[in-house]
N, C-alpha and C positions, 0 to 999 in steps of 0.2 A: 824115517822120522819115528820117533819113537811115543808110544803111545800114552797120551795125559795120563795123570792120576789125581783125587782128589782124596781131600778128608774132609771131616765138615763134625766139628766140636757140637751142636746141635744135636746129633744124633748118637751121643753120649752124654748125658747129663751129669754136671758139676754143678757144686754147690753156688760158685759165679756166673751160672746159667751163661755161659758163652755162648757166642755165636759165628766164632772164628770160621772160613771155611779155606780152605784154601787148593789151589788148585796148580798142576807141573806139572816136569816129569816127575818120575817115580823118587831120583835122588834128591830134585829140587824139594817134592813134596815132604819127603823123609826126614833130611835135615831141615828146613820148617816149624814140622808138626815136630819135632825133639825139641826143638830149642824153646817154642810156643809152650810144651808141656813144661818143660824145666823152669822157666821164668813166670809162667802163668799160672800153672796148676801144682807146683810143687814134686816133680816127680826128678828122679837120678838121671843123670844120663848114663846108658850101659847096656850092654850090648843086648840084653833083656828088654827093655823100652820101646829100643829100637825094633826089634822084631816082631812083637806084638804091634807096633803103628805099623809096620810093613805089612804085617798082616791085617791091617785095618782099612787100607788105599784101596777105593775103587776106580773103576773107569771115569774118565771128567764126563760130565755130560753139556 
C-alpha cells in the first residue's frame, strides 16, 4: 500500500483565504491539488505547477 499524502491550502496563504485540505495517494493528491489550483486560485496547469505541488505533499497524518 502505498503511502497517503496531503496538502492543505491553509498553510499557504491566498488572497481567498482557503481552506481546502486534501488528502490520497500521491497521484490522487497531485491531480487534486492541479485542478483545485487551476479552477480556484487561478494558476496554468503545466508541468511546472505540477512539480512545485509535488514538491509541496506531505505524509497524511
Amino acid at each position: 500500500m502505498s503511502e497517503r499524502k496531503s496538502i492543505d491550502c491553509r498553510e499557504y496563504p491566498s488572497e481567498s483565504g482557503c481552506t481546502l485540505r486534501i488528502e490520497g495517494t500521491e497521484e490522487e493528491v497531485l491531480d487534486a491539488a492541479v485542478s483545485h489550483a487551476v479552477t480556484s486560485h487561478g494558476h496554468t496547469d503545466n508541468p511546472e505547477l505540477r512539480e512545485q505541488i509535488r514538491t509541496l505533499l506531505k505524509p497524511a497524518q
